[in-house]
C-alpha positions in Angstrom: 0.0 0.0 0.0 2.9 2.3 0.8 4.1 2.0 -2.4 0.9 2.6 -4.2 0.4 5.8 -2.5 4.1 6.5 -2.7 3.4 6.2 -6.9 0.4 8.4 -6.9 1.6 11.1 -4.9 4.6 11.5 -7.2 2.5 11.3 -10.4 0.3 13.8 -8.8 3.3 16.3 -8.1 4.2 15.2 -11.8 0.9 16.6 -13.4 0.8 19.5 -10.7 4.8 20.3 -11.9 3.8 19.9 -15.5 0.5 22.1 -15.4 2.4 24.6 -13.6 6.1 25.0 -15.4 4.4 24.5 -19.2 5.8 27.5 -21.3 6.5 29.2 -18.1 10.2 27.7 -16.7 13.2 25.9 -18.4 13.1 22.9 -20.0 15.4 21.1 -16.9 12.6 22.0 -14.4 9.9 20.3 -17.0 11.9 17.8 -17.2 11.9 16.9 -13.6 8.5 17.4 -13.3 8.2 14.3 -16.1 10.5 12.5 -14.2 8.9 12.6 -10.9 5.6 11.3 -13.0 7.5 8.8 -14.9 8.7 7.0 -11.5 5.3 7.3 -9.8 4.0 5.4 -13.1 7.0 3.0 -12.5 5.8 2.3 -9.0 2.3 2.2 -9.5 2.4 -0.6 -12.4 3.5 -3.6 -10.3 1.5 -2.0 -6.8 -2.0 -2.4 -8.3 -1.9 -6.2 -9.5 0.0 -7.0 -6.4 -2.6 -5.4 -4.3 -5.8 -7.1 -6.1 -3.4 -10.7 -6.0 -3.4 -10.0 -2.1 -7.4 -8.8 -2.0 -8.9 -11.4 -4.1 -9.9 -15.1 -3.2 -7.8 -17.7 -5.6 -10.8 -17.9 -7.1 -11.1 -14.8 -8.7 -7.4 -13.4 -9.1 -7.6 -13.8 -12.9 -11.0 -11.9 -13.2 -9.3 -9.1 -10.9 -6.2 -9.2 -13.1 -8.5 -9.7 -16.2 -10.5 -6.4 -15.2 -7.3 -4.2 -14.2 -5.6 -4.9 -17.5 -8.1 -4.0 -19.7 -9.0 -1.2 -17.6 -5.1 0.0 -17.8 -4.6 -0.7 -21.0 -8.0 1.2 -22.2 -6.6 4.5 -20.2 -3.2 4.1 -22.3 -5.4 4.8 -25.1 -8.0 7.5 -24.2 -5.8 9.3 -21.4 -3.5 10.8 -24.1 -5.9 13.3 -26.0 -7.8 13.8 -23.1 -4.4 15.2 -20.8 -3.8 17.0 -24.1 -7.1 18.7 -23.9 -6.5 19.2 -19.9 -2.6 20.4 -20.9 -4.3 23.2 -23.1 -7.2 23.8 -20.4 -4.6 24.5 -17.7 -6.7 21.0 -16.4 -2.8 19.4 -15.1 -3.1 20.9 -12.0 -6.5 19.5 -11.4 -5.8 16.1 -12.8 -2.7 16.0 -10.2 -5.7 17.1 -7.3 -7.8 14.0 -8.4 -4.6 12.0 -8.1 -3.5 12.8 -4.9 -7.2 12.5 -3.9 -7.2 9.1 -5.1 -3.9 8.1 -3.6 -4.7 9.2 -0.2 -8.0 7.5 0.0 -6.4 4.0 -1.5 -3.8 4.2 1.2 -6.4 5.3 4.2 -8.8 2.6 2.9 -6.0 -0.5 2.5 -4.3 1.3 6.1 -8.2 -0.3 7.5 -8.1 -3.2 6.2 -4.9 -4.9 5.8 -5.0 -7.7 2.9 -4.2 -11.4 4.1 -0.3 -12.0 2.9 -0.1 -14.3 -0.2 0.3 -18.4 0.6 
């Protein structure tokens, strides 16, 4: 859980970086900003599956997995032109709000109720 708020958070202070230092500040400090998104996204791609293979019964793991792929891998194709249209909105800023949102409610909500370890 620590790391799947850990990789929220920082692709929250990604988008907030981004939507901020766009056309405003160097290209080093958007730069950074990207980074600090791209290792968030690096954190948060192995966290979720774990965390649904520690929440779900044997059972249903693969429906879980099933259902998290093909919701990741539909974002990969709509989030794109819609952060574009947020980018040229000023939205980034926003987008990194719902994130953080997001992040801190996962972590309170899996803090509760601690998932049985893996046999």
């Amino acid at each position: 859980r620590g790391t799947l708020a850990a990789g929220g958070l920082l692709v929250s202070l990604g988008l907030a970086g981004l939507g901020a230092s766009l056309g405003r500040l160097p290209l080093s400090v958007v730069l950074g900003f990207s980074a600090l998104y791209g290792v968030g996204v690096a954190l948060l791609s192995p966290a979720m599956p774990a965390l649904l293979m520690r929440a779900a019964t044997p059972e249903r793991r693969g429906m879980f997995l099933g259902v998290e792929s093909g919701i990741v891998n539909f974002g990969r194709i709509v989030a794109p032109p819609i952060f574009g249209l947020f980018a040229l909105q000023g939205g980034l800023v926003i987008s990194a709000l719902a994130t953080a949102s997001a992040s801190v409610f996962v972590w309170c909500r899996s803090a509760a109720s601690e998932p049985a370890p893996l046999p």
